[in-house]
N, C-alpha and C positions, 0 to 999 in steps of 0.2 A: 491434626487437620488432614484431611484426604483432598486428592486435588485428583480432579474428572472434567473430562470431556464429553462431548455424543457428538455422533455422529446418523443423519437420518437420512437414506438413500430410499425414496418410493419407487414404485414398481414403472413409473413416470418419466425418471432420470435414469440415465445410464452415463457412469464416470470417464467412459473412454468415447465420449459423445457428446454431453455435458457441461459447461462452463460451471455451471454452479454461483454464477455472476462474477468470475474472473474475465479479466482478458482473451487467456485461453486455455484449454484442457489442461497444460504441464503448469500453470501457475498456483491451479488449486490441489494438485498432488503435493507440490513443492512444500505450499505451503503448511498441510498437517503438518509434512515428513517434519519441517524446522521447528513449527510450536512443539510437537510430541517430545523432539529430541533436546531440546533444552528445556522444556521442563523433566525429562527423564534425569539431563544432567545436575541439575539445580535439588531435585526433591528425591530421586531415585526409585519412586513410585507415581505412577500415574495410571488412572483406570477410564475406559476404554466403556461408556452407554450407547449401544446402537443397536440395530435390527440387522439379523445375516446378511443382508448385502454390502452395507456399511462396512462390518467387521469382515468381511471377506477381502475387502478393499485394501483396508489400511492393516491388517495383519496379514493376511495369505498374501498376498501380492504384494504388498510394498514394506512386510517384515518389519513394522512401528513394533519397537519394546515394551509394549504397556503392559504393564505389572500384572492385571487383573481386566478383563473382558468379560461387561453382562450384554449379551443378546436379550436385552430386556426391551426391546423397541419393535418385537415382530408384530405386533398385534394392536398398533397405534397405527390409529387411519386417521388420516389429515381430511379436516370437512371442508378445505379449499384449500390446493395447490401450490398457494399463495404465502401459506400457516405456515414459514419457516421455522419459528422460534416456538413453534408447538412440541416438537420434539425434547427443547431444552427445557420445557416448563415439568411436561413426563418426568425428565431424569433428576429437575429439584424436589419431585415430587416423593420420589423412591429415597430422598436421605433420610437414615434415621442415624447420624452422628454427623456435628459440623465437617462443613466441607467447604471446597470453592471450585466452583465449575472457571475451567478458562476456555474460551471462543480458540477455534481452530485456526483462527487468522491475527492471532495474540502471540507476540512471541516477549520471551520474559529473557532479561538477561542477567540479574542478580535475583537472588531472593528476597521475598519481601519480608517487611521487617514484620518484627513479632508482633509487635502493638495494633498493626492491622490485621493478623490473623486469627487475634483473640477478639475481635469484635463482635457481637451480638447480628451485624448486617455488615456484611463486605459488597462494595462496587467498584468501577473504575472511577466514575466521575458524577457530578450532579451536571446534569445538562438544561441549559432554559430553554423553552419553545420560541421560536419564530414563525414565520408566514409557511414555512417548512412544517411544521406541525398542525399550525392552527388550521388549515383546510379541512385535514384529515376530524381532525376535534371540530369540524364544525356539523361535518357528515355523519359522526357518530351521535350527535344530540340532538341532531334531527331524525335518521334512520334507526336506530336504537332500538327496542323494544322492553331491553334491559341493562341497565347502568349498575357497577356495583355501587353500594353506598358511599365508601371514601373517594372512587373517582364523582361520584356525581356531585360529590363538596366541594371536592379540589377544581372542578370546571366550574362549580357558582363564585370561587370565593380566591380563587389564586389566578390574576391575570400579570403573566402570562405562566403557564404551568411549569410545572416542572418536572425530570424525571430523571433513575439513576441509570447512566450507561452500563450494558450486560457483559461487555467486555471481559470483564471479569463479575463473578455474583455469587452466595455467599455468606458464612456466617457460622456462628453457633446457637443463634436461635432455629432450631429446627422446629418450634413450634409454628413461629412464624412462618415457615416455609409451608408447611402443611395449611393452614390458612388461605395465604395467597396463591400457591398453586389449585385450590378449592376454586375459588373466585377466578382464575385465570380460566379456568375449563369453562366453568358457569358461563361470564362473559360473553366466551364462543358456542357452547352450545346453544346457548337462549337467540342467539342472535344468528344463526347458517344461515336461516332464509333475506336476511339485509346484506351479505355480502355484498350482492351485486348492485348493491346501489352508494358505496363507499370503494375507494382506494385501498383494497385486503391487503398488498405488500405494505403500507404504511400504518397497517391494524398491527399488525408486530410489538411495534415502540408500543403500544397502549395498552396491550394486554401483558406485555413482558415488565416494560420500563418503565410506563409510567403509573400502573396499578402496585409496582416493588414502592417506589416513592409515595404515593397517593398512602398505601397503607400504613408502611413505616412510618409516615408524618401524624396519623389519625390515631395509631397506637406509643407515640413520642419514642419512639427506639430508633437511637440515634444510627447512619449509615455511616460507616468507616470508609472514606475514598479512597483510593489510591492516587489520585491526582487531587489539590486543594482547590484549583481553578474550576470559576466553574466554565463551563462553555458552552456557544450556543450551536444549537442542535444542526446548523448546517455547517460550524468552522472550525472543525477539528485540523487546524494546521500544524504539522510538525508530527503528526501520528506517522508517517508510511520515511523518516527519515534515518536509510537503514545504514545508512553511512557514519551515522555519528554515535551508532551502537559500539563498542561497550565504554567505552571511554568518556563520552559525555553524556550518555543519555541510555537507562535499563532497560525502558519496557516500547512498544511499539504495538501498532492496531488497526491492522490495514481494512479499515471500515469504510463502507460506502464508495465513493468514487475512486480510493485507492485503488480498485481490484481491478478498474476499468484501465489505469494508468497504465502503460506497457512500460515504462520506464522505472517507475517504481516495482512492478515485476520481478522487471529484469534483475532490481539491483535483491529483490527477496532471492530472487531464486541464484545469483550468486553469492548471497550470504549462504546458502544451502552449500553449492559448490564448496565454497570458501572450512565452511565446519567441519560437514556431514559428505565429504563426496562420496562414500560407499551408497548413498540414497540418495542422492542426484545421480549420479550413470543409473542407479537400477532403476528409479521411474522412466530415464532416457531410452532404457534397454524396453521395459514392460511396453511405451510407447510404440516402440517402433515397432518389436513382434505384434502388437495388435495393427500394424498399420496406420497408427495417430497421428496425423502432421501437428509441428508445433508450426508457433505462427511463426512467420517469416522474418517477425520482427527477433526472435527468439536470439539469444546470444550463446555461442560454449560449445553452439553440437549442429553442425552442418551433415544432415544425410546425405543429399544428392550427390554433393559434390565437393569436397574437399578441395580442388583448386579448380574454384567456379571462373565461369567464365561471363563477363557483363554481358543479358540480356534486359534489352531494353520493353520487351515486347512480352517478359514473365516476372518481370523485377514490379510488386506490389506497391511499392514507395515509389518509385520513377513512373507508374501507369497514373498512380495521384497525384504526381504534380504536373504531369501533363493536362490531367484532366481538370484544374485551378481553372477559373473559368478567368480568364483576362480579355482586357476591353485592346481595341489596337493601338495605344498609346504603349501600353503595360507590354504587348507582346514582345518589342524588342528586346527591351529590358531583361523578359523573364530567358527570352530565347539566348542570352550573352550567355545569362547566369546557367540557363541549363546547358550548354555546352563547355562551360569551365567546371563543372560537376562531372557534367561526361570526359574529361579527358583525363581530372583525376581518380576516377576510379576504375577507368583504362588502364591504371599503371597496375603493375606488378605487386601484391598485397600474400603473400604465402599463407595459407591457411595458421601451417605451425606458429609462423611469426605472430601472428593474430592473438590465437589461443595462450602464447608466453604470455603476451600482453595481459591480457585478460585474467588468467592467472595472478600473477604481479599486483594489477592494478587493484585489488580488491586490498590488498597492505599500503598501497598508499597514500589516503591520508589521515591514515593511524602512524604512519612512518614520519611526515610532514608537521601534523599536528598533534600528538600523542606524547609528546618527548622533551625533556627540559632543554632538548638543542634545536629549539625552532629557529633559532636568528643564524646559529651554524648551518645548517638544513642548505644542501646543495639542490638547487631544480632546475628543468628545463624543460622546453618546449617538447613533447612527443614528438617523433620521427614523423607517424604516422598520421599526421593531421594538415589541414586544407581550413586557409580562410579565407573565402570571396566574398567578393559586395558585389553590390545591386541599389538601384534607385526605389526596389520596390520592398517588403519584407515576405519574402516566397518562404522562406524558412518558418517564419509565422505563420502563414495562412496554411504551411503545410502539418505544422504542429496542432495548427485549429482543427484538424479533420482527425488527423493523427492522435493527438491527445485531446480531446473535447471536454472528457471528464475534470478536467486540471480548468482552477476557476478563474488562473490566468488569462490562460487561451478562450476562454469564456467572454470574457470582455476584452481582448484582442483587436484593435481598430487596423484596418489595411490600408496604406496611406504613403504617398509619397516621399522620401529623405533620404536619407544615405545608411545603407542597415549590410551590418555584417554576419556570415552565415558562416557556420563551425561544423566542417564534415568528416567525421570518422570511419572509417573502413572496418569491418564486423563481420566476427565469423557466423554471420546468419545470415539465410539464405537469399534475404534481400541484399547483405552485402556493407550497408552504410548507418550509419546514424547522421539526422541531423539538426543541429541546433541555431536557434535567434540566439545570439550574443551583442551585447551592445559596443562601445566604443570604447570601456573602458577595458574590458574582457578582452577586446584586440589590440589595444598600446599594450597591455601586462603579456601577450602573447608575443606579440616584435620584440620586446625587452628579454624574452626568455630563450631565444635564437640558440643562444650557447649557454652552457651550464654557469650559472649564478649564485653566490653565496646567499641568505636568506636576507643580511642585515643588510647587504652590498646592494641588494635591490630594492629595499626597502627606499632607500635610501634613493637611488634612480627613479623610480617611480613618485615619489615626493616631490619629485621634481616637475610633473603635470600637473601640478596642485599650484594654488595660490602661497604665500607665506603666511598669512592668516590663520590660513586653516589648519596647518603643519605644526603654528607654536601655539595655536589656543584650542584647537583642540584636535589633539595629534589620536588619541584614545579611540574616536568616532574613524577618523581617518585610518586607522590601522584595523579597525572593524570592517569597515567595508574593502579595504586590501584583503585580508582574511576569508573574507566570505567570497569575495570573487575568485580566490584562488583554490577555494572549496570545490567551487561550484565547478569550474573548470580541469580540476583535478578529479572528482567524479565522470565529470563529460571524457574523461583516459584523453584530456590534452595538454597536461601538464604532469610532469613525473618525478619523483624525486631521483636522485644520484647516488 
């Protein structure tokens, strides 16, 4: 089995300019550097389809180990801007021995097992269509001019559609490949002049995803998943969860609104840190000799200023929550809250210190929860952490601007109560992270004052609970202990001992 990537960089995009639909310029370097290099680790070969610019990218400059580089992608012109996954259809086109293409934004932590590799069709998942798809499929069967055969059955005769995610894609049928990539061109060249009257970025999934499905089903060769669930086409949750890599969980695919998430990011690009640091400093390095600012939200690598000093009037986070639109009820409120934020980030925070942390915190909780001594497990509150309240949720409404992508923050109501805000100090140039925590996340944070043995708090904390709940169903209750102290152990404010 050969395992390839591509890469298509048009004369359109420029990589030190360019998001590439990340957050920001250093999230989408990060992220080859990490898929390249654990697949390099895992299979020891991996090859490298792109067009000179591409490969000039990710080998001249950022030194990826890919085994084998075809410059086969110079002479492929995209008939809209839009055609992302035109590039990848090219390079399934050029197999003549099974292979599996993996996405650039795939990162694999074990190998997969053999039973899927011997498959006739390999994907990541079967995905089903929602109101997310169905727009797009309704545009194309009106605008259209030409439909291939097996998609125009699958839209009479399968409500609601179906298709396999590219994620990974795939196989030892390369006849099939040949075929389908026929038909994926076809598709798009018969149809250039209806772009502009359809959604082109969501022409993608149709010509890639759901034409793979549509035909495998019409020629009954079965598709090998790598995930058995199926899921629907906008709720992929638990894909960008880089924290619970390798110990509970292998493969990860930060697809769609992941890329948007600076938070998720952040934690891709210190999994990079955490591995690969010879290729995290050299993207940092290549950055900075070009002049590229990372975003502000950025964590690990301060240019300006190594022992910054709080402005309020260049600080990117603090100009947005000033700019929170509030009514004069709300203002008090918000103005208590923004001046006990301003006093603790007035305090004394040293770069270095920062940076150990940061460091550190990427082992902890694989150190916490990794280990047959969870109930021995000594923890404690971070040094470095602040938790204020407010009648309003600023923290919220600042994460709703801040993280929009995240479908939490998406249905986010602003409202009235008692809400507590979890502010961490950051070696980025904004300075802080900050998070909505609820009330439960703040008792397990007061209880963790001084260093505590794991069962000893367990046990403490039982003690805000009913009795009910503790002896009939203790299981649920130590689940959601668990998960809260994940969740705030990722946030670097809780730390093991």
């Amino acid at each position: 089995m050969k395992f390839i990537q591509t890469l298509y960089i048009d004369n359109a995009k420029d990589a030190f300019k360019d998001t590439f639909g990340w957050a920001s310029i250093e999230y989408h370097l990060m992220s080859w550097a990490l898929s390249c290099l654990l697949l390099k680790d895992l299979y020891g070969e991996v090859e490298l389809y792109a067009n000179s610019r591409a490969a000039d990218l990710l080998i001249k400059r950022l030194g990826l180990p890919y085994s084998k580089v075809h410059i086969s992608h110079d002479n492929l012109k995209l008939p809209h801007n839009e055609l992302w996954a035109l590039s990848k259809i090219y390079t399934y086109s050029l197999q003549k021995e099974p292979f599996l293409h993996i996405d650039g934004d795939v990162f694999l932590f074990n190998k997969f097992d053999e039973s899927l590799l011997c498959s006739p069709l390999i994907g990541q998942n079967v995905e089903v269509a929602t109101e997310y798809y169905a727009a797009t499929q309704q545009e194309i069967q009106r605008q259209f001019s030409y439909i291939p055969l097996c998609v125009k059955n699958d839209f009479e005769f399968s409500k609601p559609i179906y298709a396999v995610n590219a994620g990974i894609l795939g196989g030892q049928d390369i006849d099939f490949f040949k075929e389908y990539t026929k038909l994926a061109f076809e598709y798009i060249e018969k149809n250039k002049q209806n772009f502009k009257h359809i959604n082109t970025s969501m022409f993608n999934v149709f010509f890639e995803q759901h034409l793979f499905y549509a035909l495998a089903n019409e020629k009954r060769i079965p598709v090998k998943v790598y995930f058995k669930e199926i899921f629907k086409d906008n709720g992929y949750t638990n894909m960008g969860d880089i924290h619970r890599v390798p110990y509970e969980i292998n493969y990860l695919h930060l697809l769609g609104d992941y890329k948007q998430d600076e938070f998720t990011c952040i934690q891709m690009s210190a999994k990079l840190r955490e591995l690969y640091p010879d290729y995290y400093y050299r993207i940092l390095d290549l950055l900075h000799k070009k002049n590229v600012a990372t975003s502000k939200n950025f964590c690990g690598y301060c240019t300006e200023n190594k022992n910054r000093e709080l402005k309020e009037n260049e600080n990117t986070n603090l100009l947005l929550l000033k700019r929170i639109l509030k009514t004069h009820e709300e203002q008090k409120d918000f103005d208590d809250f923004y001046k006990q934020l301003l006093d603790f980030l007035k305090e004394e925070f040293p770069f270095s210190d920062l940076d150990k942390r940061d460091v550190e915190s990427l082992k902890w909780n694989r150190t916490i929860f990794d280990n047959n001594d969870f109930y021995d497990s000594v923890i404690v509150k971070c040094p470095m952490t602040k938790v204020l309240n407010s009648e309003y949720n600023w923290s919220g409404k600042f994460n709703k601007v801040y993280r929009a992508s995240t479908e939490y923050y998406k249905n986010l109501e602003f409202k009235k109560g008692t809400f507590y805000h979890l502010v961490i100090p950051e070696c980025s140039n904004n300075g802080f992270s900050l998070y909505d925590i609820d009330e439960l996340d703040n008792i397990v944070l007061e209880k963790l004052e001084k260093p505590v043995q794991m069962r000893v708090f367990l046990r403490t904390i039982s003690q805000c609970f009913e009795n009910e709940i503790i002896e009939n169903h203790y299981e649920d209750f130590l689940k959601l202990i668990k998960n809260c102290l994940k969740r705030l152990v990722l946030n670097k404010a809780i730390m093991p001992v």
